[in-house]
ZAPAKOL-105287 format. One line per field, with one value per residue: residue number from 1; chain; x, y, z of N, C-alpha, C, O, CB in turn. Coordinates in steps of 0.1 Angstrom, whole numbers. Atoms other than C-alpha are relative to their C-alpha. Glycine has a CB too. Example, Ala and Ser with C-alpha at 12.3 -4.5 7.8 and 13.67 -1.06 7.14 Angstrom:
BEGIN
pos: (1 / 2)
unit: (A / A)
n_east: (9 / -9)
n_north: (-12 / -11)
n_up: (0 / 0)
ca_east: (123 / 137)
ca_north: (-45 / -11)
ca_up: (78 / 71)
c_east: (9 / -8)
c_north: (12 / 11)
c_up: (0 / 8)
o_east: (19 / -3)
o_north: (12 / 22)
o_up: (7 / 9)
cb_east: (-10 / 4)
cb_north: (0 / 5)
cb_up: (12 / -14)
This chain:
BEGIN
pos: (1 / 2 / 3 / 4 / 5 / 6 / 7 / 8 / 9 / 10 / 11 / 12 / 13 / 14 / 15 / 16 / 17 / 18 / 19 / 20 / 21 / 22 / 23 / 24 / 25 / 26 / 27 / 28 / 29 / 30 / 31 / 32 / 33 / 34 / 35 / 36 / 37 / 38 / 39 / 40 / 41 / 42 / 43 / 44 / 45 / 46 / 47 / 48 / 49 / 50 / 51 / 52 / 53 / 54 / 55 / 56 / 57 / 58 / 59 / 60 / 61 / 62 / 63 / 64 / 65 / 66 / 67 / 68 / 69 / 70 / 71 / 72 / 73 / 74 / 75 / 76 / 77 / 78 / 79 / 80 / 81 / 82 / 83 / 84 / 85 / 86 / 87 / 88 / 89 / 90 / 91 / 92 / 93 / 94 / 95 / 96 / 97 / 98 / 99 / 100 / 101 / 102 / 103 / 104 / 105 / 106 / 107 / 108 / 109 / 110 / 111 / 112 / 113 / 114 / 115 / 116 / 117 / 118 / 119 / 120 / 121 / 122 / 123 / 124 / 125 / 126 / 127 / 128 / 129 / 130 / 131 / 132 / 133 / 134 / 135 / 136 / 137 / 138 / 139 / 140 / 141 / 142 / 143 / 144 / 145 / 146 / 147 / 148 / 149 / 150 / 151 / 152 / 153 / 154 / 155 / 156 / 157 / 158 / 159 / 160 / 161 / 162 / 163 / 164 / 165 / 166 / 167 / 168 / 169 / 170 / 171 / 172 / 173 / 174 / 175 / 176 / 177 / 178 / 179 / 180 / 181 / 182 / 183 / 184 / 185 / 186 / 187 / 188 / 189 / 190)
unit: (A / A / A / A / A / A / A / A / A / A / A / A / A / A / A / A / A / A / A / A / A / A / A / A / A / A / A / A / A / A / A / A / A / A / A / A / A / A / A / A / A / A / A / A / A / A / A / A / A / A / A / A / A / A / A / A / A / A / A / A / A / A / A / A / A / A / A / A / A / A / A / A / A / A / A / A / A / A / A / A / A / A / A / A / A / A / A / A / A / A / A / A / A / A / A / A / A / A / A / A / A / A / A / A / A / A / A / A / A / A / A / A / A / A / A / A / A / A / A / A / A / A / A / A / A / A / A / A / A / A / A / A / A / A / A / A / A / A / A / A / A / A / A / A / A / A / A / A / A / A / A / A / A / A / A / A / A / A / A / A / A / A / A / A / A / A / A / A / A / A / A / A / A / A / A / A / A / A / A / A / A / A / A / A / A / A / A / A / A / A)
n_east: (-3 / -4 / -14 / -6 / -6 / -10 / -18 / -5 / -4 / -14 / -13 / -7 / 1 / -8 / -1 / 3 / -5 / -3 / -10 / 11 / 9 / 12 / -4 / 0 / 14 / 0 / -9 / 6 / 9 / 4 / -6 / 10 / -3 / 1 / 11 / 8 / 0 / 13 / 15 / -2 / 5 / 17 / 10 / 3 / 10 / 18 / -2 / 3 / 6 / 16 / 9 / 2 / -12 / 2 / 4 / -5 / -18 / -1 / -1 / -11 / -14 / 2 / -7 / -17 / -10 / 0 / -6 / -13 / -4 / 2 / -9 / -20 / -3 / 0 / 11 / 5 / 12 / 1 / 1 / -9 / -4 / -15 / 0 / -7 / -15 / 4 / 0 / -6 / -13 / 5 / 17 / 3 / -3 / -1 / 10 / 1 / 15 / 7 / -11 / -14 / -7 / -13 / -1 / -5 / -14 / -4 / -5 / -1 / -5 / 10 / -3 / 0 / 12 / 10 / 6 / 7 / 4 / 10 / -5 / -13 / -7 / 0 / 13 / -1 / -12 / -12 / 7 / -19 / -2 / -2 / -15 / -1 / -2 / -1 / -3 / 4 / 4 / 5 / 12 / 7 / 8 / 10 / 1 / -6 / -5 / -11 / -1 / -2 / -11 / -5 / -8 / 4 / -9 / 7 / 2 / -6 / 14 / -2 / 12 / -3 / 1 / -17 / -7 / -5 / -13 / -4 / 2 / 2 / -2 / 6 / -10 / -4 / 4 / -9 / 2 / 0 / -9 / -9 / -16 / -9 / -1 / 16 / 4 / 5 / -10 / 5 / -5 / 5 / -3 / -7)
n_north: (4 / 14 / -8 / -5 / 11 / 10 / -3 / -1 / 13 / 2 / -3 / 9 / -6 / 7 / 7 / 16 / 5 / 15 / 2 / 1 / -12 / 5 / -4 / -13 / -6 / 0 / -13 / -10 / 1 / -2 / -15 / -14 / -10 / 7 / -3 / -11 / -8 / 13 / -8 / -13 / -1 / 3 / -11 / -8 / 8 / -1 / -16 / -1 / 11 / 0 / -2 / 14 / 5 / -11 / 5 / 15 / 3 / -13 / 3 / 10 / -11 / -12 / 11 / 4 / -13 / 0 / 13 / -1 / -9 / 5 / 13 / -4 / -16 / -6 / -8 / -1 / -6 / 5 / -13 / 0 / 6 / 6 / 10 / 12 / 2 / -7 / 7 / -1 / 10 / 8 / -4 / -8 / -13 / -11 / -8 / -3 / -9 / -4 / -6 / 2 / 1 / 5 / 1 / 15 / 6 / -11 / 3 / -16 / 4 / -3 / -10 / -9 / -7 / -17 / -3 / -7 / -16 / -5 / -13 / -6 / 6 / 13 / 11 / 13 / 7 / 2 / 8 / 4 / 3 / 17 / -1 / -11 / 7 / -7 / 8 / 5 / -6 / -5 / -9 / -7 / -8 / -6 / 3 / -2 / 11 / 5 / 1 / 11 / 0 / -1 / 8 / -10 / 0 / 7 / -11 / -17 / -5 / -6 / -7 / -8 / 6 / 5 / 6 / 16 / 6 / -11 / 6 / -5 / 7 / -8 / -5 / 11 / 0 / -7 / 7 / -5 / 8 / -3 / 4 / 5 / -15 / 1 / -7 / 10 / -4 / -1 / 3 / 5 / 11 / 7)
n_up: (-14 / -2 / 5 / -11 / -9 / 4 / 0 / -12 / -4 / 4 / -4 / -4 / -11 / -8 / -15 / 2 / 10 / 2 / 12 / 9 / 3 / -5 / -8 / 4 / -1 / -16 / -7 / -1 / -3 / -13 / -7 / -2 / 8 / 9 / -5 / 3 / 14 / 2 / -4 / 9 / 14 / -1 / -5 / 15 / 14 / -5 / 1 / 15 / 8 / -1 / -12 / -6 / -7 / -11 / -10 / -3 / 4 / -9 / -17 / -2 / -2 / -16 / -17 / 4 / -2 / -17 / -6 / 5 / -13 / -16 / -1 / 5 / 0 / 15 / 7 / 15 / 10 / 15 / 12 / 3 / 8 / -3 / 11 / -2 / -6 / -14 / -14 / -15 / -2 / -7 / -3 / -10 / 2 / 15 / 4 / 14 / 4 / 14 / 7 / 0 / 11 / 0 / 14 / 2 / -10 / -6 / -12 / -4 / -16 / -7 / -5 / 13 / 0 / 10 / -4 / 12 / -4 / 8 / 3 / 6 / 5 / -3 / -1 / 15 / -3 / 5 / 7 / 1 / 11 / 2 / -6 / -13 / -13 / -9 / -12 / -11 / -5 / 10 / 2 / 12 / -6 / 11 / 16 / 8 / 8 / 2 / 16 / -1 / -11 / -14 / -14 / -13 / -12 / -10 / -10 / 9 / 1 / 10 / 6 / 12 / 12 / 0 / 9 / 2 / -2 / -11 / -13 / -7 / -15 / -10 / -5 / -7 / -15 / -11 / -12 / -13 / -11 / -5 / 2 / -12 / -9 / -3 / 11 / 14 / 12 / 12 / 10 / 8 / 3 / 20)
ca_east: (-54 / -43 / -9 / 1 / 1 / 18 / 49 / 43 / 48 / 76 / 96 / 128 / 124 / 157 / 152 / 141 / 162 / 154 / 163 / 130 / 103 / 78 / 98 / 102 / 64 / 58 / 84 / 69 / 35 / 36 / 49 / 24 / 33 / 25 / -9 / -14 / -10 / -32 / -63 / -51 / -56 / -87 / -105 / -93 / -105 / -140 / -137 / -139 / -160 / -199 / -226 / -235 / -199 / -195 / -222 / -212 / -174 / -178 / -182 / -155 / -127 / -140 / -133 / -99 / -88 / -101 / -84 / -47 / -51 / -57 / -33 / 0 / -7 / -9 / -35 / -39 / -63 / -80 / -83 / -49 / -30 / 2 / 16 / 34 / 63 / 51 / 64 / 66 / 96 / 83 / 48 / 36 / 30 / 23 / 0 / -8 / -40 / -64 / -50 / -14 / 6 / 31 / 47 / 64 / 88 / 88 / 99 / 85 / 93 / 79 / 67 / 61 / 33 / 15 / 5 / -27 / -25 / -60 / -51 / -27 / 2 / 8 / -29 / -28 / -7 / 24 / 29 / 66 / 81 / 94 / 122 / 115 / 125 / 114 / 132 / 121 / 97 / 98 / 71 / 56 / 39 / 11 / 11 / 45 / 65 / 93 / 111 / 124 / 153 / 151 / 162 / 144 / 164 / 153 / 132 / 135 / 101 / 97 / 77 / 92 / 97 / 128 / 144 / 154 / 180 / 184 / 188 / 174 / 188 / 183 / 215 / 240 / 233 / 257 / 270 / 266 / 293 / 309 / 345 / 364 / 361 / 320 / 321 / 298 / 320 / 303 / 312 / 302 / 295 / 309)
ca_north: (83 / 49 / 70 / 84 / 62 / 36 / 59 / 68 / 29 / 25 / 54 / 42 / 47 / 45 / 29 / -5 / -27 / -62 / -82 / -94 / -67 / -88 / -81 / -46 / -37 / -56 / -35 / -7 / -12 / -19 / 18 / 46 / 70 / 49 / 43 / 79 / 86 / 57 / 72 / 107 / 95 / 73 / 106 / 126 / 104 / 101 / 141 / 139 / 112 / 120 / 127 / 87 / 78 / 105 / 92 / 56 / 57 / 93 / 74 / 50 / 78 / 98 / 65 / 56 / 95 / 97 / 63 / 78 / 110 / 92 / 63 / 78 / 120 / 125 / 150 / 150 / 174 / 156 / 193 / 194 / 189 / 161 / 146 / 111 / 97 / 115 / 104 / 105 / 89 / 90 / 92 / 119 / 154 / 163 / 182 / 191 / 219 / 225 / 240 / 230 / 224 / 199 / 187 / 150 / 132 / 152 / 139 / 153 / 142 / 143 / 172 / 188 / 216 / 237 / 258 / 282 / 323 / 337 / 374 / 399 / 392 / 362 / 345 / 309 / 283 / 267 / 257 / 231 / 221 / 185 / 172 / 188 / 174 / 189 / 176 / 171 / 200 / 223 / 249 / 263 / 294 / 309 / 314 / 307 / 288 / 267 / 263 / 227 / 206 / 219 / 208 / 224 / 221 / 204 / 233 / 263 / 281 / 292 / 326 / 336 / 322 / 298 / 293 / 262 / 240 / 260 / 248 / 262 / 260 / 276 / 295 / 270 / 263 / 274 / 251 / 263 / 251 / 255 / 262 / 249 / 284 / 282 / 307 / 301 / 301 / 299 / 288 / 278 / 244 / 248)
ca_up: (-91 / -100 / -122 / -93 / -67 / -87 / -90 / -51 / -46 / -74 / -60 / -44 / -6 / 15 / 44 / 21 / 5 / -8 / -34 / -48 / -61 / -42 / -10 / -18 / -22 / 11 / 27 / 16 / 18 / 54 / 61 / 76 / 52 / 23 / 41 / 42 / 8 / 0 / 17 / 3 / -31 / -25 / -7 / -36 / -63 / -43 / -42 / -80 / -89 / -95 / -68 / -66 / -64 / -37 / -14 / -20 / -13 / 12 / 48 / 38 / 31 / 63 / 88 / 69 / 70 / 110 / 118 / 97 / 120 / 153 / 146 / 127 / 133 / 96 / 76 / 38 / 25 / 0 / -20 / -17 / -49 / -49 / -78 / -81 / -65 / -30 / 2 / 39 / 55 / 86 / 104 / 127 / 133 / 92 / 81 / 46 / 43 / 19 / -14 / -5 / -39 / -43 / -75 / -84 / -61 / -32 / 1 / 34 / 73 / 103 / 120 / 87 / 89 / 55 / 70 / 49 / 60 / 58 / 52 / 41 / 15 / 18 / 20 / 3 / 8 / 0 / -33 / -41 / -72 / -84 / -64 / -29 / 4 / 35 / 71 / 101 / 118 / 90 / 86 / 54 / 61 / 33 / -2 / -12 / -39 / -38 / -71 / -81 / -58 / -30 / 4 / 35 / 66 / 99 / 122 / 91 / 95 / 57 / 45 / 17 / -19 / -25 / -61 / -77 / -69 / -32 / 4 / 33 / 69 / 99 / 117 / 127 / 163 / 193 / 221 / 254 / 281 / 311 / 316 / 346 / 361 / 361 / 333 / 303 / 272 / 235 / 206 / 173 / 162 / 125)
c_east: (9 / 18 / 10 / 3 / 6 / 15 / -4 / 6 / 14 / 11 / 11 / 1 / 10 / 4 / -5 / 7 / -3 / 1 / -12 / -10 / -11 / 3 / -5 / -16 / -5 / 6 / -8 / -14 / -8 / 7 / -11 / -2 / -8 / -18 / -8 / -4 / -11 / -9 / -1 / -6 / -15 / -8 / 5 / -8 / -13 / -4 / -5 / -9 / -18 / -5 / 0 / 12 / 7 / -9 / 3 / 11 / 3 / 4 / 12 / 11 / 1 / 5 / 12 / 7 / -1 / 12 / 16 / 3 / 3 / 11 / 17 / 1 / 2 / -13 / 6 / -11 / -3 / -4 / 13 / 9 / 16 / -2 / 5 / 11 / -3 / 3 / 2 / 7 / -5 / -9 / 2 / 4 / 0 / -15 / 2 / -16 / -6 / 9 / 16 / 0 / 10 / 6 / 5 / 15 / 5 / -1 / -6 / 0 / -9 / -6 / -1 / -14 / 4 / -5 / -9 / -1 / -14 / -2 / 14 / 4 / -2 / -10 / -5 / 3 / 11 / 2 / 16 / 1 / 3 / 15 / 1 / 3 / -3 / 5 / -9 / -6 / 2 / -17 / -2 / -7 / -7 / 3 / 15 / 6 / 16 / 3 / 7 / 16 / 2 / -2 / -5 / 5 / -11 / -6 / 0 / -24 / 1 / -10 / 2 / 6 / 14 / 2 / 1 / 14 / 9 / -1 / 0 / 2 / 2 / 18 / 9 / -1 / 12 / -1 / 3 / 10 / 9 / 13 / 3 / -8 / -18 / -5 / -9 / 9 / -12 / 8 / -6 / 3 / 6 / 17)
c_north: (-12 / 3 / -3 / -4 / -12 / 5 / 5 / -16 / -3 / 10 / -4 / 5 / -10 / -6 / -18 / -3 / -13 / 0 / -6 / 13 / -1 / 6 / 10 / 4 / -5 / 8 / 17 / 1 / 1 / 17 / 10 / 11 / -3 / -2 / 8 / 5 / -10 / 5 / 11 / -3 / -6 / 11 / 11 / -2 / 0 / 15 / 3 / -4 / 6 / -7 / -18 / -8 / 4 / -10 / -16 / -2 / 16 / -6 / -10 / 8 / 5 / -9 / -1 / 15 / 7 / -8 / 9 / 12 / -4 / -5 / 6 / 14 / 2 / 4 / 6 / 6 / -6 / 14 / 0 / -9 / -6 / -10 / -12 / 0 / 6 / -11 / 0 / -10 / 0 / 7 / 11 / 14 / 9 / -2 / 11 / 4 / 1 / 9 / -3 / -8 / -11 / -14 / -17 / -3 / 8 / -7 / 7 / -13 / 0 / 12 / 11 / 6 / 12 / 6 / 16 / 18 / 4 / 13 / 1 / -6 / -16 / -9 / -8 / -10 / -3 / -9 / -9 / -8 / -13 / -1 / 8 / -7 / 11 / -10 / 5 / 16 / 14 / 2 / 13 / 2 / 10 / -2 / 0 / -13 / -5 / -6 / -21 / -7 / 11 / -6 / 12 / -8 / -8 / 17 / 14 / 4 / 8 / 12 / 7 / -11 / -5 / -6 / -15 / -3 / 7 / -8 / 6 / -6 / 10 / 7 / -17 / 4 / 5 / -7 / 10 / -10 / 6 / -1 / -4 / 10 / 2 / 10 / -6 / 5 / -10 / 2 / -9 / -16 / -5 / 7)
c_up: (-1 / -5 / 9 / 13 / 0 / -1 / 17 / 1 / -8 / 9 / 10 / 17 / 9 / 8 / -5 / -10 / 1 / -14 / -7 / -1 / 9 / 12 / 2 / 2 / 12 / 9 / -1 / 1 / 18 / 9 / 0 / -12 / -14 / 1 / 1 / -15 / -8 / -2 / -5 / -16 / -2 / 0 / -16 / -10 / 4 / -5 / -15 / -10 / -1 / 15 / 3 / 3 / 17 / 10 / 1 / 10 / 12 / 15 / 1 / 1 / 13 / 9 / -6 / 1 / 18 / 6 / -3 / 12 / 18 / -3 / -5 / 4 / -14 / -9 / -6 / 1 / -10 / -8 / 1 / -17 / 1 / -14 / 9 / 8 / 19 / 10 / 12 / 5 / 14 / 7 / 12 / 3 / -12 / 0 / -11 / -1 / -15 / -8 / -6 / -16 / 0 / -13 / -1 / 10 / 11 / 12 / 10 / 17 / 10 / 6 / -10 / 4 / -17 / 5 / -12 / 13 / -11 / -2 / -5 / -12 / -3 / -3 / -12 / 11 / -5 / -12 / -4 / -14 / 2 / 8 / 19 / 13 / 15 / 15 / 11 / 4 / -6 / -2 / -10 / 0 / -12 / -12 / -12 / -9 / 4 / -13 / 1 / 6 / 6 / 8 / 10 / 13 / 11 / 7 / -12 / 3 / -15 / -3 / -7 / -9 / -4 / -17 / -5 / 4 / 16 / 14 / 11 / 15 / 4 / -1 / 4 / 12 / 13 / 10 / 10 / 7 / 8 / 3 / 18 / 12 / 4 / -11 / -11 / -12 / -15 / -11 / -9 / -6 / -13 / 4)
o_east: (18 / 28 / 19 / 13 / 11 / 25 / 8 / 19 / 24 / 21 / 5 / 6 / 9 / 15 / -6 / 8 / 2 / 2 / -10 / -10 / -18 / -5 / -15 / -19 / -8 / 0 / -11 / -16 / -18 / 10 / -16 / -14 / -15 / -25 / -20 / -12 / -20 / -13 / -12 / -15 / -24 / -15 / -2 / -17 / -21 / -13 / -14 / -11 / -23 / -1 / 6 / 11 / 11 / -3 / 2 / 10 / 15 / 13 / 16 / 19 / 11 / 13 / 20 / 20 / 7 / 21 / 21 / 13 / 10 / 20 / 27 / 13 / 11 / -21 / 14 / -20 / 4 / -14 / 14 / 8 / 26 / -11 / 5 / 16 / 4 / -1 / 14 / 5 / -7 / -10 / 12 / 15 / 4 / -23 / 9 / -25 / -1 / 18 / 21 / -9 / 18 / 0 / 0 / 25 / 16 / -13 / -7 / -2 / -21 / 4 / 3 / -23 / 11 / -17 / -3 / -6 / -15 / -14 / 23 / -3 / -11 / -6 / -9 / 2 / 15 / -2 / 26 / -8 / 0 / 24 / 10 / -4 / 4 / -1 / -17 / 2 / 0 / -27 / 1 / -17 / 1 / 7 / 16 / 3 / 24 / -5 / 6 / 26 / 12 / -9 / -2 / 0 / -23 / 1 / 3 / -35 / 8 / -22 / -3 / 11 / 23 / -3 / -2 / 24 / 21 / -10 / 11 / -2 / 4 / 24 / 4 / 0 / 18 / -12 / 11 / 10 / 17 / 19 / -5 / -15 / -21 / -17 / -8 / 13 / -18 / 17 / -11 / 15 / 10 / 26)
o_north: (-14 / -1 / -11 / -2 / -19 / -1 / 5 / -16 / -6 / 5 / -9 / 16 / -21 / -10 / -28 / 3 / -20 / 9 / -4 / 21 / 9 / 14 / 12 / 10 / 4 / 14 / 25 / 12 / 6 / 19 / 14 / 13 / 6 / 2 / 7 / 13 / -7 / 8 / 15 / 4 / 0 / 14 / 14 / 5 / 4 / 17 / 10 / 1 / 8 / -16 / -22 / -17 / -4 / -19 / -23 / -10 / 18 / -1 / -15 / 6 / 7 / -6 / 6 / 14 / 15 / -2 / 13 / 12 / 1 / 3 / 5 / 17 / 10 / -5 / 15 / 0 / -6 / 12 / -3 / -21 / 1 / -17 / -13 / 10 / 0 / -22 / -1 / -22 / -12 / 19 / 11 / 19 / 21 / -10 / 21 / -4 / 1 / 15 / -3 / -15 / -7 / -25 / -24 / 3 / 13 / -12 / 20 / -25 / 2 / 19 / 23 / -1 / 21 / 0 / 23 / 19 / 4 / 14 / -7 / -14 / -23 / -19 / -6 / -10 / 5 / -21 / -2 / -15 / -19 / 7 / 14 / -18 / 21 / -20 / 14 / 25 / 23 / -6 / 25 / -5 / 19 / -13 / 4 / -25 / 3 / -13 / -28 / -1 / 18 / -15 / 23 / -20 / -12 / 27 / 25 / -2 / 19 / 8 / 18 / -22 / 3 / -17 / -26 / 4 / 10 / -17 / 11 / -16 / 21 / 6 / -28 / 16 / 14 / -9 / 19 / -22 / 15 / -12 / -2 / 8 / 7 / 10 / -18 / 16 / -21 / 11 / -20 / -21 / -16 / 5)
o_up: (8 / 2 / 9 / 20 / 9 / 0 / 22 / 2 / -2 / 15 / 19 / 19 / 12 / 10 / 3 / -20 / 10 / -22 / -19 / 8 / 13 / 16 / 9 / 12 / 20 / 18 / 8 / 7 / 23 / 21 / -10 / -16 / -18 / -8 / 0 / -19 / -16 / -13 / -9 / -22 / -7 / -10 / -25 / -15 / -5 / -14 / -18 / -21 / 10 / 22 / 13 / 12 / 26 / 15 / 11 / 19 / 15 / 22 / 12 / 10 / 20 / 17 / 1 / 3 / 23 / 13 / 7 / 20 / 26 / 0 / 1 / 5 / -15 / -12 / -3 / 7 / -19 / -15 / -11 / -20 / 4 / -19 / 21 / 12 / 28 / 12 / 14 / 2 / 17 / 6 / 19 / 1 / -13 / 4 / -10 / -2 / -26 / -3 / -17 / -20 / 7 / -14 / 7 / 12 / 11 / 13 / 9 / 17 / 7 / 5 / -8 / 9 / -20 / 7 / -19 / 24 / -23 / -2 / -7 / -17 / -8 / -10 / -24 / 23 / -14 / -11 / -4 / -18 / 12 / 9 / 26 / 13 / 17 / 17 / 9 / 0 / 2 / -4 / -8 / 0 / -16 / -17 / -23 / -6 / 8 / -19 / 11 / 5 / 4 / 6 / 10 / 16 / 8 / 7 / -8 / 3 / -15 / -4 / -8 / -5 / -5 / -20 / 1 / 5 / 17 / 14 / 15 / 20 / -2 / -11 / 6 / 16 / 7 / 15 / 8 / 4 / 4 / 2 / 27 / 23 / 15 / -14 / -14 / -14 / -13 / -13 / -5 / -8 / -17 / -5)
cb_east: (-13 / -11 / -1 / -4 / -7 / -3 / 9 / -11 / -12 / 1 / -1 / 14 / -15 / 2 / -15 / -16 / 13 / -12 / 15 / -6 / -6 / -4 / 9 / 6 / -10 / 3 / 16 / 4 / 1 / 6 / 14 / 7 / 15 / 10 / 0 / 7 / 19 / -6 / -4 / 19 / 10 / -5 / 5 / 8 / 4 / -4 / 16 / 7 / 3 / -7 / -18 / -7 / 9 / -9 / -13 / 4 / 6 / -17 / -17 / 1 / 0 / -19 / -7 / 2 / -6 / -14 / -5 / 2 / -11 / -12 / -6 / 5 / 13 / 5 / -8 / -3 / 3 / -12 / -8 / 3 / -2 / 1 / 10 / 3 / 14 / -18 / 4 / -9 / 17 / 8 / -11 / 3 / 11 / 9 / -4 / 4 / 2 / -15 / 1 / 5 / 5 / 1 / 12 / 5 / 13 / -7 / 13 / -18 / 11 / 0 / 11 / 0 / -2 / -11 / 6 / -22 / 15 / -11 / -1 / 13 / 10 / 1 / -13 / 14 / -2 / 7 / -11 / 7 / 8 / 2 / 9 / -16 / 18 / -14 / 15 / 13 / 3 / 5 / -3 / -2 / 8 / 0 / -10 / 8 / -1 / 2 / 18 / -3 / 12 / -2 / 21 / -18 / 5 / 14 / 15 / 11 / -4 / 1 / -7 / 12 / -6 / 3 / 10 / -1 / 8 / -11 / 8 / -9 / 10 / -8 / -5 / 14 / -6 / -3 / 9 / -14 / 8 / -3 / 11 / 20 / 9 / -4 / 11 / -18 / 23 / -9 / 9 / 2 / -10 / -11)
cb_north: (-4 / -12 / 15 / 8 / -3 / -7 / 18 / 4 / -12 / 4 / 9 / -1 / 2 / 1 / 9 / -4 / 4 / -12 / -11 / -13 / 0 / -16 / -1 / 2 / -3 / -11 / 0 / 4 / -8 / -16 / 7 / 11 / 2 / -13 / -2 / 9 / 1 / -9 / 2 / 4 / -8 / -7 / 8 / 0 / -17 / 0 / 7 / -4 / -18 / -9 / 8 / -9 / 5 / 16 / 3 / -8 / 1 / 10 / -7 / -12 / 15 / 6 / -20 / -7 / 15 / -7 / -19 / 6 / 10 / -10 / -13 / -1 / 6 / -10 / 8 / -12 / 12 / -14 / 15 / -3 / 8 / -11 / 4 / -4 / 13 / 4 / -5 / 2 / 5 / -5 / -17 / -7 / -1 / -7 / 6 / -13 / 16 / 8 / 8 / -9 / 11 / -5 / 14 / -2 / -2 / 14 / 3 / 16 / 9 / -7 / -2 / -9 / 11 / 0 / -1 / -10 / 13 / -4 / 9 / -1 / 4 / -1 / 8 / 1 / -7 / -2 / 8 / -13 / 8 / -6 / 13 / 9 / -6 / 7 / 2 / -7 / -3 / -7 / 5 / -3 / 7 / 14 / 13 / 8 / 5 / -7 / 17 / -3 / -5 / 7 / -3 / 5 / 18 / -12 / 0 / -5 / 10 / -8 / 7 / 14 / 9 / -16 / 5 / -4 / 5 / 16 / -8 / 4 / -11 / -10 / 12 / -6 / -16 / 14 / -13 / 0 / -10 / 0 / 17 / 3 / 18 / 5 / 4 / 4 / -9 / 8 / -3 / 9 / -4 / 13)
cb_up: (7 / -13 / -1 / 2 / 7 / -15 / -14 / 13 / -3 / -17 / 2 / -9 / 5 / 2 / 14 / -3 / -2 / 5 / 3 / 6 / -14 / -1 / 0 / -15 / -11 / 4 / -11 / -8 / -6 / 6 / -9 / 12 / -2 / 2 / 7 / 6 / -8 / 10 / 14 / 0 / -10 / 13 / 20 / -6 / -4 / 20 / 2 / -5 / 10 / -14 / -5 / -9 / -9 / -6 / -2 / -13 / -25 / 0 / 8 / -10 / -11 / 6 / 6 / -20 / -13 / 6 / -11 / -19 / 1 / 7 / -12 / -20 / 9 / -8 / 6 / -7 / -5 / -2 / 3 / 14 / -10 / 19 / -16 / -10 / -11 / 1 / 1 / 10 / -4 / 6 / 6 / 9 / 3 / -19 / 11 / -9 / 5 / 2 / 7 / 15 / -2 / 16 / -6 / -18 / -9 / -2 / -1 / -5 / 7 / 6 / 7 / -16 / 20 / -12 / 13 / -8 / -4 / 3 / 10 / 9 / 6 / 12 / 4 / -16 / 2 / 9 / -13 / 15 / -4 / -20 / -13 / 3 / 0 / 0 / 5 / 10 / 12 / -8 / 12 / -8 / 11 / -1 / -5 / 6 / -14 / 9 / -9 / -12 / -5 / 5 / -1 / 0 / 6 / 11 / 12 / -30 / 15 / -9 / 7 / 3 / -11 / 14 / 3 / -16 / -17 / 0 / 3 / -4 / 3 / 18 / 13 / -4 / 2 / 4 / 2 / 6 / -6 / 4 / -6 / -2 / -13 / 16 / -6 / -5 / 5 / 1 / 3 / -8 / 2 / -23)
């Protein structure tokens, strides 16, 4: 526990730059995300620890992982497996299910859903390699893999198994607009 949330806290997170270390970990520290992954690893490590640890250290994870859902919209599975480096950039709207997989240094936004399929094909969840970034309202749908660096798009609904080194994005989008004449005329934004 202790490993792995020392490289969440080392890894270098963009939105903070100072010039002392001391800074820096205050900077980061005071960020939701950071908070979540906190109580994620606490409730894990409880999860692990023998029965008397368990009942000691059980009603304190449960208010601190109530309080993260009410207050920021963020749910950690503590069965969920997350290595190091792990981070959300910004709070609200994620949700990470039981099971879910996800490997070293992996980036994820807001609006992020694992989501677990309990039939058919599919039935699991999603499991992601080292290096992974998911944007903004991105949804990862059953039991699949993503290989290492990748990059998942803003809005991509994923249900099939992505390679290494691959970037997934939606269609490019299509402005709508009228012409002079009241016609609608369309045309691509790329």
């Amino acid at each position: 526990m202790t490993s792995a949330f020392l490289d969440d806290l080392r890894r270098p997170h963009p939105n903070v730059e100072c010039d002392s270390k001391i800074r820096r970990l205050i900077q980061v520290w005071r960020r939701p995300g950071v908070h979540a992954v906190a109580i994620y690893r606490f409730g894990s490590w409880v999860q692990r620890s023998p029965l008397f640890v368990r009942i000691c250290f059980m009603w304190i994870y449960l208010l601190l992982e109530r309080r993260m859902r009410i207050k920021w919209g963020i749910e950690l599975n503590r069965n969920a497996s997350i290595e190091g480096g792990f981070h959300i950039d910004h709070f609200g709207g994620v949700f990470i299910g039981w099971g879910a997989r996800i490997g070293k240094n992996c980036t994820i936004f807001h609006d992020v859903t694992f989501s677990m399929v309990f039939e058919g094909p599919r039935k699991g969840t999603p499991a992601l390699g080292n290096n992974v970034t998911v944007y903004p309202g991105a949804k990862l749908v059953g039991r699949i893999t993503l290989g290492n660096n990748v990059v998942v798009g803003p809005n991509v609904v994923l249900t099939r198994d992505v390679p290494d080194d691959a970037i997934v994005m939606v269609d490019p989008p299509k402005i709508m607009r009228l012409s002079r004449s009241g016609s609608k005329d369309s045309s691509s934004m790329m």
